[in-house]
C-alpha positions in Angstrom: 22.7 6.9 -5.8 19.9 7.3 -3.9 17.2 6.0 -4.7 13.2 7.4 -4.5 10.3 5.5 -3.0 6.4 7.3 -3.4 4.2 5.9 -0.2 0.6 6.7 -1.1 -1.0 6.9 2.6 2.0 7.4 4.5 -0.1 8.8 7.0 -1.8 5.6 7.7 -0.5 2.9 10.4 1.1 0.7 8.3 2.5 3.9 5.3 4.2 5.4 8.5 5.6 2.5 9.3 7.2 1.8 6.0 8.5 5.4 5.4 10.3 4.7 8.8 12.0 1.6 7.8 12.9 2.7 4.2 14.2 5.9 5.2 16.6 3.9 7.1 17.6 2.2 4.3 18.8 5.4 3.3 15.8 5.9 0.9 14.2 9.0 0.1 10.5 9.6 -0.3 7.4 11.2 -1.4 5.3 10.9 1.8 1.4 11.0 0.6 -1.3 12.1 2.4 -5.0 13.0 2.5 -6.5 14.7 4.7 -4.3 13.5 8.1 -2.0 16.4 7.8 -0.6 16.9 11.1 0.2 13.0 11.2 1.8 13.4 7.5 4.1 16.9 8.8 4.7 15.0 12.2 6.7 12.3 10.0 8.0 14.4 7.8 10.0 16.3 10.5 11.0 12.8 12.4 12.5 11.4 9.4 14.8 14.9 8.1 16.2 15.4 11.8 16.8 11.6 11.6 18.2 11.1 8.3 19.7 14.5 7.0 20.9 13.2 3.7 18.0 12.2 2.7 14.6 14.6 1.4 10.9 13.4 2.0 8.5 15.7 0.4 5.0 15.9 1.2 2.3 15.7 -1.3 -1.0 15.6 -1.2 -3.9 14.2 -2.6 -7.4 13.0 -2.7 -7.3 9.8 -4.5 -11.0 10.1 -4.7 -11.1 12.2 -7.4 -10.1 12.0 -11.1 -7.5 14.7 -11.3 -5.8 13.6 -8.1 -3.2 11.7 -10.2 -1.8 14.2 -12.4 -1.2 16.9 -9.9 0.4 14.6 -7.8 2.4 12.8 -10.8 3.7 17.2 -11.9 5.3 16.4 -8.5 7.7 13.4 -8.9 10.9 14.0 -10.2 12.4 10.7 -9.9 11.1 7.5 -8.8 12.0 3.6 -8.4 9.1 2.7 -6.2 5.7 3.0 -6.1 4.0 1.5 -2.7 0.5 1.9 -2.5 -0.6 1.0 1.5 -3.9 3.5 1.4 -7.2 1.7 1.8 -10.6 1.8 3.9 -13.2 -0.7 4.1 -17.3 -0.3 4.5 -18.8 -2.5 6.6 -21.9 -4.0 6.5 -24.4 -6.3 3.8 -23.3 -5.7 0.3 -27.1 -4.9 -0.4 -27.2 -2.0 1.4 -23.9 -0.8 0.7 -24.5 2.8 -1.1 -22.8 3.1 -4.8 -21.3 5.9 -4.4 -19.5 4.4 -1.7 -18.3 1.6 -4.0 -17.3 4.1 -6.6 -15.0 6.0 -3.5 -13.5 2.6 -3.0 -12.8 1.4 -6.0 -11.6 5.1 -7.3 -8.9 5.2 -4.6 -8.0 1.8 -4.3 -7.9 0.5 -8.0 -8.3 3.1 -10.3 -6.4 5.9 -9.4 -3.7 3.8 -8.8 -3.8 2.3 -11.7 -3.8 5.3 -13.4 -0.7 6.5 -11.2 0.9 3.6 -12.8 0.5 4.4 -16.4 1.7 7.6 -16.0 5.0 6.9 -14.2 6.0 3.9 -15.5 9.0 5.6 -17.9 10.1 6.8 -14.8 10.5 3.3 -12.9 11.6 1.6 -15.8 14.5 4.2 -16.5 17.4 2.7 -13.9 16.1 -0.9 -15.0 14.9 -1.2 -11.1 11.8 -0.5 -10.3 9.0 -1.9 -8.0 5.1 -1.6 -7.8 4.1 -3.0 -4.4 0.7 -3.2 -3.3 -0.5 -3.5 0.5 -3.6 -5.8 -0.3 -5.5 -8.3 2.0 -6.2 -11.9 2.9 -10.2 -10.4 1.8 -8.7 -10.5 -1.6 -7.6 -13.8 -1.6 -10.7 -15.9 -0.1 -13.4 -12.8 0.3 -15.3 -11.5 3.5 -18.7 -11.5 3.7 -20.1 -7.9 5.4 -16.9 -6.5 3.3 -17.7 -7.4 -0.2 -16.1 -4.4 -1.8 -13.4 -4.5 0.1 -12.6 -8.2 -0.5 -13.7 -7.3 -4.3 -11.2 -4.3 -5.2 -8.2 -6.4 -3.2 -8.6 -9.0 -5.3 -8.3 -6.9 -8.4 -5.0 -5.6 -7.3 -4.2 -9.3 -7.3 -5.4 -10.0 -10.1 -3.6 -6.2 -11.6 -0.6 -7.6 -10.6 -0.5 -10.8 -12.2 -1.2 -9.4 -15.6 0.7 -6.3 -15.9 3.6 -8.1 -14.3 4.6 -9.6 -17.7 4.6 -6.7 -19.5 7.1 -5.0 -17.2 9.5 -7.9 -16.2 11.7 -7.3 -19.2 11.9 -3.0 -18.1 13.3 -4.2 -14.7 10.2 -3.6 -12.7 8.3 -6.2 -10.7 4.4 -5.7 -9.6 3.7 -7.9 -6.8 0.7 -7.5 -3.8 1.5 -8.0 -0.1 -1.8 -9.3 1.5 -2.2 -9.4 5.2 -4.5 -10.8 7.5 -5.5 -9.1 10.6 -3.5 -5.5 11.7 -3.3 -4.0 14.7 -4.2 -1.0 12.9 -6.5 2.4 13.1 -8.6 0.5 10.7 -9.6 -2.1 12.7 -10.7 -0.1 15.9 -14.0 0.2 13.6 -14.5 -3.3 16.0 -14.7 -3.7 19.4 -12.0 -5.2 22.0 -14.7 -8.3 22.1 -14.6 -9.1 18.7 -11.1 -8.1 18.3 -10.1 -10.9 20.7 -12.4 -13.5 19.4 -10.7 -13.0 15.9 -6.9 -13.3 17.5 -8.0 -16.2 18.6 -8.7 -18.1 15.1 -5.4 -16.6 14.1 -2.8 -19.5 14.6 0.3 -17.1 15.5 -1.9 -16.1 17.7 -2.2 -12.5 17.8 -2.6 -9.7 14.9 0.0 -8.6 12.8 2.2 -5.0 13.7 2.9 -3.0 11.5 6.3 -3.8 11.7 6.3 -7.6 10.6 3.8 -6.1 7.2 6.7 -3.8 6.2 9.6 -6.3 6.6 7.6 -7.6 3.6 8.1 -4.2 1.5 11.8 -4.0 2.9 12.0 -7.9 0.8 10.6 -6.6 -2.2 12.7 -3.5 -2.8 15.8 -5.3 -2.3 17.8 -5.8 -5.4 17.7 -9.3 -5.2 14.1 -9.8 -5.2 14.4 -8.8 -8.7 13.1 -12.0 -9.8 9.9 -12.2 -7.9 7.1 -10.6 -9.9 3.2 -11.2 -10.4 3.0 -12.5 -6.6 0.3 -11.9 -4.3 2.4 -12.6 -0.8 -0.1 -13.8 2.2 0.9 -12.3 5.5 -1.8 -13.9 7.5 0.0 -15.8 10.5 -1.8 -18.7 8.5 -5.2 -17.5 9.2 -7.6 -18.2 6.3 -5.3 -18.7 3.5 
């Protein structure tokens, strides 16, 4: 049976990368996207010439808002995982970050999925497998300054995870966060080369993390075997910071 995987930002550097690697797996999946919709169709079309067996559907939605979650859960038939790797980060002195800014952050990152999670859980607990993975960050583990909000909605994801985690386990599902360090992703191009380098050069593996060796970690997870890890916040940092 095959089995049904929803990527929220699948779009992004590191959701693309995951749909790629699960779709070899032979999974199929609900590819979410915002508003990067020639990046979402451009994967969508790679993955059905590559794996014909399989069906990735595109949905869309703005995480932003309140109602994002029930038109997009009307839209799920079937589902075993949920893999949340959206995110974006503000930059700058927590003092002059704007509220409404928080309240975007927090609203896509926390709450809406959150709220994604009360209304399909029936569905991940129905096969007695199921999986709630969260991409989070080092940020959420020891906190950034000049990215308070960040570093303060990863942590509650964390935190998330831990709690509802016990009252799942006995359903089949496991919650757990994967938390990177430093990704050579989009995101991160926000700094310069200088800075970049200055960074990979605290990082004791030396370099910053692909894509590739963040979804390995979401390959672990949805194995069948890994049914007995739960309620874990997973560092991926090369053993920077944490």
């Amino acid at each position: 049976m095959i089995k049904w995987a929803l990527i929220i930002g699948a779009s992004g550097d590191i959701g693309t990368q995951i749909a790629e690697e699960l779709a070899a797996d032979g999974w199929s999946l609900y590819l979410h996207y915002f508003k990067s919709s020639e990046r979402a169709h451009q994967l969508q079309k790679k993955l059905t010439m590559k794996f014909a067996r399989q069906d990735f559907l595109l949905v869309q939605a703005d995480l932003t808002t309140d109602q994002a979650v029930d038109e997009l859960s009307q839209q799920l038939f079937s589902l075993d995982a949920l893999i949340f790797a959206q995110g974006t980060t503000n930059y700058g002195l927590f003092q002059k970050l704007p509220a409404r800014e928080m309240a975007k952050m927090v609203q896509m990152q926390l709450l809406s999925p959150l709220h994604l999670i009360q209304v399909t859980a029936d569905k991940l607990a129905i096969n007695h497998f199921g999986r709630i993975i969260f991409i989070g960050s080092i940020y959420g583990g020891v906190g950034s300054a000049m990215e308070v909000g960040y570093s303060t909605v990863k942590g509650a994801l964390s935190a998330f995870a831990n709690a509802y985690s016990k009252e799942v386990a006995s359903l089949g599902v496991t919650v757990n966060v994967i938390a990177p360090g430093a990704v050579a992703t989009r995101m991160n191009n926000m700094f310069s080369p200088t800075v970049r380098q200055a960074v990979a050069a605290e990082i004791p593996a030396g370099h910053f993390a692909s894509s590739q060796e963040i979804a390995y970690w979401v390959k672990v997870i949805l194995a069948t075997e890994a049914d007995y890890l739960t309620g874990q916040t997973i560092y991926v940092t090369g053993g920077w910071l944490k």
